[in-house]
C-alpha positions as CSV (number, residue, x, y, z in Angstrom):
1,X,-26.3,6.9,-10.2
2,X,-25.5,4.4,-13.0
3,X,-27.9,4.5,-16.0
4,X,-27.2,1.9,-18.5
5,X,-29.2,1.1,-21.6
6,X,-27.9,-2.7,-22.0
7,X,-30.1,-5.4,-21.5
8,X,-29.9,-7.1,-18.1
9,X,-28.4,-10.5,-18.7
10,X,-30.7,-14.0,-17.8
11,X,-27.9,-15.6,-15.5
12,X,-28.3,-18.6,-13.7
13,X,-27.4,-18.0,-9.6
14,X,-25.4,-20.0,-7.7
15,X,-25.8,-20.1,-4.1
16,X,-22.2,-20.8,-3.5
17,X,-20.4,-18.1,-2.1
18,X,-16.9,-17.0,-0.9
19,X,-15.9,-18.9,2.7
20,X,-16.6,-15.8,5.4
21,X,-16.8,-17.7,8.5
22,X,-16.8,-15.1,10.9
23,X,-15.5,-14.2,15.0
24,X,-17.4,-12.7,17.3
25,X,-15.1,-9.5,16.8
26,X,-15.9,-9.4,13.7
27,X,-19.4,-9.9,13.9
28,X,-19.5,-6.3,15.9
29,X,-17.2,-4.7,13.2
30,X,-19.3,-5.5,10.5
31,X,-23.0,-6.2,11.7
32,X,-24.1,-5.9,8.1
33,X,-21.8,-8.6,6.6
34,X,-22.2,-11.4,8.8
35,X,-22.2,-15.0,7.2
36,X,-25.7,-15.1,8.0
37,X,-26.9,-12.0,5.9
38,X,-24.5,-13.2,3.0
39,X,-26.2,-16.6,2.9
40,X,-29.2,-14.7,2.7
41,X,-28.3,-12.4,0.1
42,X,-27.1,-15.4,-1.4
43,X,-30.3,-17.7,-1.3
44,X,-32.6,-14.5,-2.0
45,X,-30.4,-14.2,-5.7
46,X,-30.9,-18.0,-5.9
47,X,-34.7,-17.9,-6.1
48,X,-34.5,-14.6,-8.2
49,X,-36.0,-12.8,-5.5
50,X,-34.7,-9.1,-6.6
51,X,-37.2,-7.0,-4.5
52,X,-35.7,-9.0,-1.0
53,X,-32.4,-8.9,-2.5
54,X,-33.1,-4.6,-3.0
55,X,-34.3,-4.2,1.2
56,X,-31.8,-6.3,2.4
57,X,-28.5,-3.9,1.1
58,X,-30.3,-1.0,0.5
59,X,-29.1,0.5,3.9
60,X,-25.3,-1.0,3.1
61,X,-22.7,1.7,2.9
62,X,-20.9,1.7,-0.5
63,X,-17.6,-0.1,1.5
64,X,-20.0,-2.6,2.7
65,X,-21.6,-3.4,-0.6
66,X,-18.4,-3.4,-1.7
67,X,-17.4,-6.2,0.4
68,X,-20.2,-8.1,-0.6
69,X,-20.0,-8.0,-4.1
70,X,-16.7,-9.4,-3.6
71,X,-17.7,-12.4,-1.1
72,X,-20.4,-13.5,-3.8
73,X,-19.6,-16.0,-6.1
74,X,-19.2,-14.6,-9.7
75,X,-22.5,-15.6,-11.0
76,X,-24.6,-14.0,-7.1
77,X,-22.0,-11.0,-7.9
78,X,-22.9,-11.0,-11.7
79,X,-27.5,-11.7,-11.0
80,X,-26.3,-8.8,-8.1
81,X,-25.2,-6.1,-10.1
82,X,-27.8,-6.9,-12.9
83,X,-30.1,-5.9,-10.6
84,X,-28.6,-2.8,-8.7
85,X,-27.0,-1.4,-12.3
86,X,-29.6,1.1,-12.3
87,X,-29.4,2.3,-9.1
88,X,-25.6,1.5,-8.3
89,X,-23.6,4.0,-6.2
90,X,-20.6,5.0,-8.2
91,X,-18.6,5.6,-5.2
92,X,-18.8,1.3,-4.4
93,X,-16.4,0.5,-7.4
94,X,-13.4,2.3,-5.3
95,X,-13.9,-0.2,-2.2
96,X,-13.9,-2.9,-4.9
97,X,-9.9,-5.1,-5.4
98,X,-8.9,-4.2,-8.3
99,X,-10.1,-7.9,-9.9
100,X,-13.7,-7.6,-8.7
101,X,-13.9,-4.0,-10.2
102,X,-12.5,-5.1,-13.6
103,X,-15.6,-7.6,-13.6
104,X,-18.1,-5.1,-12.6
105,X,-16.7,-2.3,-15.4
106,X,-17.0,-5.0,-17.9
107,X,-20.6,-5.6,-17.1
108,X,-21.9,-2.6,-16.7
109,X,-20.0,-1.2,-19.7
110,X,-17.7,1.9,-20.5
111,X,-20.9,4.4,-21.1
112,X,-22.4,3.6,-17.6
113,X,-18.6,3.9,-16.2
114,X,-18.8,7.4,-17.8
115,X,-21.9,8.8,-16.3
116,X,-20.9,7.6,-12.9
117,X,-17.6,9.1,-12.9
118,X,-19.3,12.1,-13.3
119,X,-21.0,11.9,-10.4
120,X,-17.6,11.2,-8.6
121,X,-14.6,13.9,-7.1
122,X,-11.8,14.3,-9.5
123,X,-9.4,12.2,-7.2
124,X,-12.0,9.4,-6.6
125,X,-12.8,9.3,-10.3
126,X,-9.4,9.5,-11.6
127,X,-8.5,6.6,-8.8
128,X,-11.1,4.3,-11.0
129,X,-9.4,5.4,-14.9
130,X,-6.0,4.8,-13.6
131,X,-6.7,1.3,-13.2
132,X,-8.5,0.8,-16.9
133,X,-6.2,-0.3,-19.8
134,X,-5.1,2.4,-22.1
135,X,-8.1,1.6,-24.7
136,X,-10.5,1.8,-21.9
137,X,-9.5,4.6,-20.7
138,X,-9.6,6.5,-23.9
139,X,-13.2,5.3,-24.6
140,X,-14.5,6.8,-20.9
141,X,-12.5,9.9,-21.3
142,X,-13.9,10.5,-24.8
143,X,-17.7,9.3,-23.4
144,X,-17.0,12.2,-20.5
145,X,-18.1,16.1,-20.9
146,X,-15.3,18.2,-22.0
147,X,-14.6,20.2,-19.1
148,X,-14.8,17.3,-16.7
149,X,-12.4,15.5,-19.2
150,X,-9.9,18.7,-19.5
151,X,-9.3,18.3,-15.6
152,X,-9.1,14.7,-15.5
153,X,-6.5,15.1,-18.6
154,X,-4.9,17.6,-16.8
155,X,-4.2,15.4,-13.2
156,X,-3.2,12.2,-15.6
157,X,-0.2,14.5,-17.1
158,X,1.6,14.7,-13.6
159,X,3.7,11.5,-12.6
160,X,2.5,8.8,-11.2
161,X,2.5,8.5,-7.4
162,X,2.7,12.0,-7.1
163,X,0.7,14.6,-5.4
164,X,-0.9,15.9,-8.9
165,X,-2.3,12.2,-8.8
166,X,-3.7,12.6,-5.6
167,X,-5.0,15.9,-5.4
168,X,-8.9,16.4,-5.8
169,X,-9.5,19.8,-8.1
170,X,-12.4,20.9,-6.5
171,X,-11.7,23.4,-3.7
172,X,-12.8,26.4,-2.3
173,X,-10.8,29.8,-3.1
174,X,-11.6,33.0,-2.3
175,X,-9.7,36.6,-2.2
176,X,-8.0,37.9,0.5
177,X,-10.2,40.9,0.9
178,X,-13.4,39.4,1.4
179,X,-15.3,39.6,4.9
180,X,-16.5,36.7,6.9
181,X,-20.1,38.2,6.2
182,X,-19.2,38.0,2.5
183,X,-17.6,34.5,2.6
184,X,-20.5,32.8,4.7
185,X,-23.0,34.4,1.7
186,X,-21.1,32.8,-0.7
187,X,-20.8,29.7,0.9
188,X,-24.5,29.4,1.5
189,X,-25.5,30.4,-1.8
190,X,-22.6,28.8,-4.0
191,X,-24.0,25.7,-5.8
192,X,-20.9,24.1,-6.8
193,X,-18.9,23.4,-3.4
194,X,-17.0,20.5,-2.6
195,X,-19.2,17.8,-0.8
196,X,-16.6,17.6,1.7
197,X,-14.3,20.7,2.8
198,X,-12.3,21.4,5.7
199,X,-10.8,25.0,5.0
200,X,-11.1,27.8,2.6
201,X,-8.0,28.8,0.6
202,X,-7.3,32.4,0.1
203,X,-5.6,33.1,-3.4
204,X,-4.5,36.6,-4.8
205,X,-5.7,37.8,-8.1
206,X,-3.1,35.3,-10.0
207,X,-4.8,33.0,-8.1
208,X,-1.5,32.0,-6.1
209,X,-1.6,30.4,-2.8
210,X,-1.5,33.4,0.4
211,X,-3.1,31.0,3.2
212,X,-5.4,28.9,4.6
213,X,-8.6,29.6,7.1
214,X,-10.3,26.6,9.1
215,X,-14.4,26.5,8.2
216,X,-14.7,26.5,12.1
217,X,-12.8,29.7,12.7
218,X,-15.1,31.4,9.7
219,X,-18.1,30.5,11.8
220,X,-16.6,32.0,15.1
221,X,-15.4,35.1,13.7
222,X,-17.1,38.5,13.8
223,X,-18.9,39.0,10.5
224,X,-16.9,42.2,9.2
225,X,-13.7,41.0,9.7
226,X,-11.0,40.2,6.7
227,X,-10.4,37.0,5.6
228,X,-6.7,38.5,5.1
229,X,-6.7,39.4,9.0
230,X,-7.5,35.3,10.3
231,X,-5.1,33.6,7.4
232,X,-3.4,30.6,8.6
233,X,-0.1,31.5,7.1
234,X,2.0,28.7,8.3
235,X,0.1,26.1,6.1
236,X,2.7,25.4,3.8
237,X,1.5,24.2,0.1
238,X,2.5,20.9,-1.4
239,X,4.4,20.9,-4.9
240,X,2.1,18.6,-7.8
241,X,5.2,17.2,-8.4
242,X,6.1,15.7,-5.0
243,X,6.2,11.9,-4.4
244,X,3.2,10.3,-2.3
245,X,5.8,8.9,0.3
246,X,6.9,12.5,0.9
247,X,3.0,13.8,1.0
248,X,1.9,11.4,3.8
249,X,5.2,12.2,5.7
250,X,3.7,15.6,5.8
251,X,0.1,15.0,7.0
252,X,1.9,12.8,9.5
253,X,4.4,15.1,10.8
254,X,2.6,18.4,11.0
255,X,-1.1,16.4,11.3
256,X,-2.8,17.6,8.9
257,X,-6.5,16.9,7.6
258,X,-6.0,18.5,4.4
259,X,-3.2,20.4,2.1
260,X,-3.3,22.7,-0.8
261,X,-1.4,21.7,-3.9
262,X,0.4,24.2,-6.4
263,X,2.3,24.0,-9.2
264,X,6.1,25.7,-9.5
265,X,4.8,29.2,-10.0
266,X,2.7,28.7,-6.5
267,X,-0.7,28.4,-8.5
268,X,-3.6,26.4,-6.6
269,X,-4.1,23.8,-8.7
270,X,-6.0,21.9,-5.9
271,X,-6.0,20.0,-2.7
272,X,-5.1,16.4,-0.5
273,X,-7.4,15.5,2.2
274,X,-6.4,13.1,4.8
275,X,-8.8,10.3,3.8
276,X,-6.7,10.5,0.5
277,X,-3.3,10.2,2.5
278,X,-4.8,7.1,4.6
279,X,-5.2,5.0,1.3
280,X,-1.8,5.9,0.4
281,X,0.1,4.8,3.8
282,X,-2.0,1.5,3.6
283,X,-1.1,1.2,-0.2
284,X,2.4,1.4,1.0
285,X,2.6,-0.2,3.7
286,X,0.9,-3.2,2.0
287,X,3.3,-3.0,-0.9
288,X,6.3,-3.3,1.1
289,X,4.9,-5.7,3.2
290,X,4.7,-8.3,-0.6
291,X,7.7,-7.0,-1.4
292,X,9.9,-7.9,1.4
293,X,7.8,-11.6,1.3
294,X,8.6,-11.9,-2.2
295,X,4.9,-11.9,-3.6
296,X,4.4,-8.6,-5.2
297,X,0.9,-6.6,-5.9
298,X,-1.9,-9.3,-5.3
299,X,-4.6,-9.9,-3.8
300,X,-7.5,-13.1,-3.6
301,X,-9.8,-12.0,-6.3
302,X,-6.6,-12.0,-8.4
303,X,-7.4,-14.7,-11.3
304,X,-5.2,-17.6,-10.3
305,X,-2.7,-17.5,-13.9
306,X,-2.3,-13.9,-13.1
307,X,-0.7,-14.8,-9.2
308,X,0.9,-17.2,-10.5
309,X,2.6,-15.4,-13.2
310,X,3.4,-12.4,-11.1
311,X,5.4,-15.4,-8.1
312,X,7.6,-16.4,-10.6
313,X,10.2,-13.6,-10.9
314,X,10.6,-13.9,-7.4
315,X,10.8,-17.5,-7.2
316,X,13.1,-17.6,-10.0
317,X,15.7,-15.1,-8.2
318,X,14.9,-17.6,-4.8
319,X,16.4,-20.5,-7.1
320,X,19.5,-18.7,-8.4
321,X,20.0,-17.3,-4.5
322,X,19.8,-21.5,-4.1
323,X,21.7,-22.6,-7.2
324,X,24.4,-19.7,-5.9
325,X,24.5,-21.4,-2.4
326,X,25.1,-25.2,-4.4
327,X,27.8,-24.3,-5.4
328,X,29.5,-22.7,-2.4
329,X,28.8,-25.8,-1.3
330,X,30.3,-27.9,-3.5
331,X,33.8,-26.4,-3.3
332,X,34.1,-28.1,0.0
333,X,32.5,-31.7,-0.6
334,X,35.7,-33.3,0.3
335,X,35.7,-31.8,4.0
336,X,32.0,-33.0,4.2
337,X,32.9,-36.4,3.1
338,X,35.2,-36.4,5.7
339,X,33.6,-35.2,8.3
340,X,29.9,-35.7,7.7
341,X,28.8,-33.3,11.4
342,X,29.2,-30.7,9.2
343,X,26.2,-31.3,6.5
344,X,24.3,-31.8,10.1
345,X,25.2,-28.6,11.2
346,X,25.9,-26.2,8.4
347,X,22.2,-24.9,7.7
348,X,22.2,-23.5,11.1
349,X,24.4,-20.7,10.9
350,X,23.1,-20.1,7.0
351,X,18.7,-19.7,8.3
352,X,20.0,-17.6,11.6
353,X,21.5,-15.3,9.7
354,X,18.9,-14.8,7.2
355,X,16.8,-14.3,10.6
356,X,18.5,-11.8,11.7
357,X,19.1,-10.2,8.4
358,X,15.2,-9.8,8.0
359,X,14.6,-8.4,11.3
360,X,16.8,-6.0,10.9
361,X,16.1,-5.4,7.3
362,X,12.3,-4.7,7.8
363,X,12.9,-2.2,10.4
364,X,15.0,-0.6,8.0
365,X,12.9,-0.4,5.0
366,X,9.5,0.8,7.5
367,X,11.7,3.6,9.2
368,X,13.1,4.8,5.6
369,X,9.5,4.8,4.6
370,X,8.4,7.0,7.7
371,X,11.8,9.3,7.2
372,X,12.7,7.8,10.7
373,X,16.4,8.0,9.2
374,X,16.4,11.2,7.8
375,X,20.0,12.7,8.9
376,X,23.3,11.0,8.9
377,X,23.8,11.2,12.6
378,X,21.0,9.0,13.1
379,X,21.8,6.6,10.3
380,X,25.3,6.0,11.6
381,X,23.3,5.2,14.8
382,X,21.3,2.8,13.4
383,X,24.0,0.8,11.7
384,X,26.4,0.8,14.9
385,X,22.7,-0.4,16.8
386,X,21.5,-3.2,14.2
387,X,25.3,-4.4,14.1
388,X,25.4,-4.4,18.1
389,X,22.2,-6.1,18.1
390,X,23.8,-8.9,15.7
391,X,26.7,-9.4,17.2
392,X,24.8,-9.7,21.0
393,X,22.0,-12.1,19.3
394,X,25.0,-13.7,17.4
395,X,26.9,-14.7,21.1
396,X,23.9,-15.7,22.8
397,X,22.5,-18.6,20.7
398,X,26.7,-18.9,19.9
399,X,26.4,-20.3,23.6
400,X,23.5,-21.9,23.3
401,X,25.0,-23.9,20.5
402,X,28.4,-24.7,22.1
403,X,26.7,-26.6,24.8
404,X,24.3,-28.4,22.4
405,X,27.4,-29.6,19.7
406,X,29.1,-30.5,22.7
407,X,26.7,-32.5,24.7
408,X,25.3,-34.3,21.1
409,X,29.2,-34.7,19.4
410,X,31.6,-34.6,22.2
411,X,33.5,-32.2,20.2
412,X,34.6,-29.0,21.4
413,X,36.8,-27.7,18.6
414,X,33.7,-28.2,16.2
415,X,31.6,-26.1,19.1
416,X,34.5,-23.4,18.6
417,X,34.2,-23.4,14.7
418,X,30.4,-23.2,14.9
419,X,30.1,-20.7,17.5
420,X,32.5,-18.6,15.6
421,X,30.8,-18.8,12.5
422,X,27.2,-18.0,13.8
423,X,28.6,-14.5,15.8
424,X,30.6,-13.6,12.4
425,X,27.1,-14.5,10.0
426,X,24.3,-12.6,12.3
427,X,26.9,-9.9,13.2
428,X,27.1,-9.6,9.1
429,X,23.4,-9.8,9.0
430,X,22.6,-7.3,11.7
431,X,24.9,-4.5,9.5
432,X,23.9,-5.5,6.0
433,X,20.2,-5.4,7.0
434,X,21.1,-1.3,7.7
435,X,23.6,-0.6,5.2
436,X,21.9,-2.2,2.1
437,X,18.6,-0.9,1.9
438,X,20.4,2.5,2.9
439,X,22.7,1.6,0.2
440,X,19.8,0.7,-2.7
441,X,18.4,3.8,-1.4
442,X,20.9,6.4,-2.6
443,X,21.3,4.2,-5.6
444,X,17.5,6.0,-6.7
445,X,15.7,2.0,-6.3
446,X,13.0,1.1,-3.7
447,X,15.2,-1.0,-0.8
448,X,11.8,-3.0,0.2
449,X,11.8,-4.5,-3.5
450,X,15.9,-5.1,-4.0
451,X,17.2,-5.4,-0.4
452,X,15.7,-9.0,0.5
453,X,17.0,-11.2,-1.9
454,X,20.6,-9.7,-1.9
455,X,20.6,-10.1,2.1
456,X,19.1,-13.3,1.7
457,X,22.5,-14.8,-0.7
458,X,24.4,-12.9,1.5
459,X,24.1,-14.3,4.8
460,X,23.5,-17.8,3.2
461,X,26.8,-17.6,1.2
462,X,28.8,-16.0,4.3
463,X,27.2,-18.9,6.6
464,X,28.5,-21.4,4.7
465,X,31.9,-20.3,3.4
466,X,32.8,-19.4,7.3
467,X,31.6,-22.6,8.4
468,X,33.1,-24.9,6.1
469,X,36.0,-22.6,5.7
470,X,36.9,-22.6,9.2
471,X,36.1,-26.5,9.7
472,X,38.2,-27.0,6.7
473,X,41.2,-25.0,8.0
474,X,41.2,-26.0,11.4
475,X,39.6,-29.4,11.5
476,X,40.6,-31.4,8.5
């Protein structure tokens, strides 16, 4: 638990809190966190009611206090942890966004932070130093004990987004030539276990990896046999330096729950669980999500300067993508003077394009993430598909168009140009949505952050020069 000597600051509450309307589905997700127990909460830190305030969350999980802290407004969330500081769960401040959690380590200070990462596994702890500022982080690690802070020193020298940064140190190893009477004694009278374990490691005397046996298949076998007779020897350990992408492939693929981690000599150095490896896909999942909308790491809690600082790289490579796209457009200002359909129907082929191009493109990016294209055979498969799928999308609303342009403007050599033009751009979008992020790939960058606004000025640039082009060739 937190222990903090600072005094607990007078604040004045504010019943406002964070909009949490809720649905009825929600409602039976979270029973604790409905709006009606937040208003409560709420109103109960309003009248300085502390002792209410103390029975109403003191059955809330950490992820649900959690939650709550961050639906409060800041002065509930500050009167709220003023009163739970000396009894708050370490283990809340990893639910917490990354916002909220700067506001709570500031309040409750860097020596309380210490003594509660204490309390915490490596991985969980080293999750909440990762996120401090270099000065911060020197002050906990010097405010830690020194064996705690040797293995916390050790994890932050490996890469990051790496397994080292994943892996949590405290394990359970034993030798090879131990019984199943002898490993169950230990285990029972071994005061320094994991809180949470899944298998037993078996290490030689060089403490190298040998194998892996299951806790359940300890407690089925017969007492004198070897640990070295029931090894799981197909386990295969994880190198520390391997990326986080490639670690949750793993647990994925072969379904794993947890994985030991070794270093280049085949040391243990430690292990992944899959609780680890389900923040991880949902890190990543979420960060290619912001990146392929252009919006980058961010969440609500963010301060609004800091949002709005973080939008404007993207928004500024969104104006020269539209400054790019002016000018195309004004090389052919004298065919749109003289035929002014074409300012009417020019955007068309331009925003399908870009449709198509981001379909295809986030398929792409999601199955490069998931090693769906992992061999050439099937990339070459999924370029000749994603084209295919262009050019057929391409024809049909090429079609659709004809009939429209010549129903509204009586014109069927315009219908031609356009229909020509669309098949052309979406049949470009549908293979540059494959080949690029493929492409930014092998180039060693991450295709979810460069791919979008290339295929974006792409397919807006190709729309309009084969529009106008063609119009200006064959019409004027």
């Amino acid at each position: 638990m937190i222990e903090s000597n600072d005094s607990e600051n007078k604040t004045t509450p504010s019943p406002e809190i964070r909009d949490v309307s809720s649905s009825p589905e929600e409602e039976l997700l979270f029973p604790h966190l409905s709006n009606d127990f937040i208003h409560e909460i709420a109103d109960a830190l309003d009248w300085g009611d502390e002792d209410h305030v103390k029975n109403l969350i003191s059955s809330l999980h950490a992820a649900d206090l959690a939650d709550l802290i961050e639906a409060l407004s800041a002065s509930s969330r500050e009167h709220l942890i003023n009163i739970i500081r000396t009894s708050l769960d370490p283990e809340i401040l990893i639910f917490l966004a990354e916002s909220v959690r700067d506001q709570v380590i500031h309040q409750i200070g860097i020596q309380a932070l210490s003594l509660a990462l204490t309390e915490l596994e490596s991985d969980d702890a080293l999750a909440i130093i990762e996120c401090l500022e270099p000065e911060q982080q020197r002050a906990v690690l010097k405010a830690i004990p020194a064996p705690e802070r040797a293995n916390i020193e050790q994890v932050l020298s490996y890469p990051e987004d790496t397994a080292g940064r994943l892996m949590q140190q405290e394990i359970v190893a034993v030798p090879p030539f131990w019984t199943v009477q002898q490993t169950l004694k230990y285990l029972h009278s071994a005061d320094d276990l994991p809180e949470t374990f899944y298998d037993l490691y078996v290490v030689d005397s060089r403490y190298n990896f040998v194998g892996a046996v299951s806790l359940n298949r300890i407690i089925r076998e017969d007492e004198s046999i070897k640990l070295s007779d029931i090894i799981e020897e197909r386990l295969r350990p994880i190198l520390v330096t391997m990326g986080q992408k490639e670690v949750a492939y793993l647990f994925r693929h072969y379904n794993l729950v947890s994985a030991p981690i070794v270093d280049e000599t085949g040391r243990l150095l430690g292990i992944i669980t899959a609780d680890d490896m389900v923040h991880v896909v949902e890190e990543e999942t979420e960060r290619d999500v912001l990146m392929l909308a252009g919006v980058g790491e961010t969440d609500f809690q963010t301060p609004l300067f800091k949002t709005f600082y973080r939008r404007i790289g993207w928004l500024s490579i969104t104006l020269i993508d539209a400054l790019l796209t002016t000018t195309v457009i004004s090389q052919y200002t004298d065919s749109i003077e003289k035929m002014v359909v074409l300012a009417v129907l020019m955007p068309v082929v331009a925003a399908m394009g870009g449709n198509a191009g981001m379909q295809a493109l986030t398929v792409t990016v999601r199955a490069l993430a998931t090693h769906e294209l992992y061999g050439q055979n099937i990339r070459r498969r999924a370029i000749i598909k994603e084209s295919l799928i262009g050019g057929l999308n391409g024809c049909f609303f090429a079609f659709i168009l004809v009939i429209v342009t010549i129903g509204y403007f009586n014109d069927v050599h315009l219908a031609g140009i356009l229909a020509s033009a669309m098949i052309f751009n979406m049949l470009w979008a549908g293979l540059a949505g494959v080949i690029l992020p493929l492409f930014i790939e092998k180039l060693g960058y991450d295709p979810a952050v460069a791919s979008g606004p290339i295929l974006v000025a792409t397919t807006d640039v190709l729309g309009y020069v084969s529009f106008l082009g063609l119009a200006t060739l064959f019409l004027l």
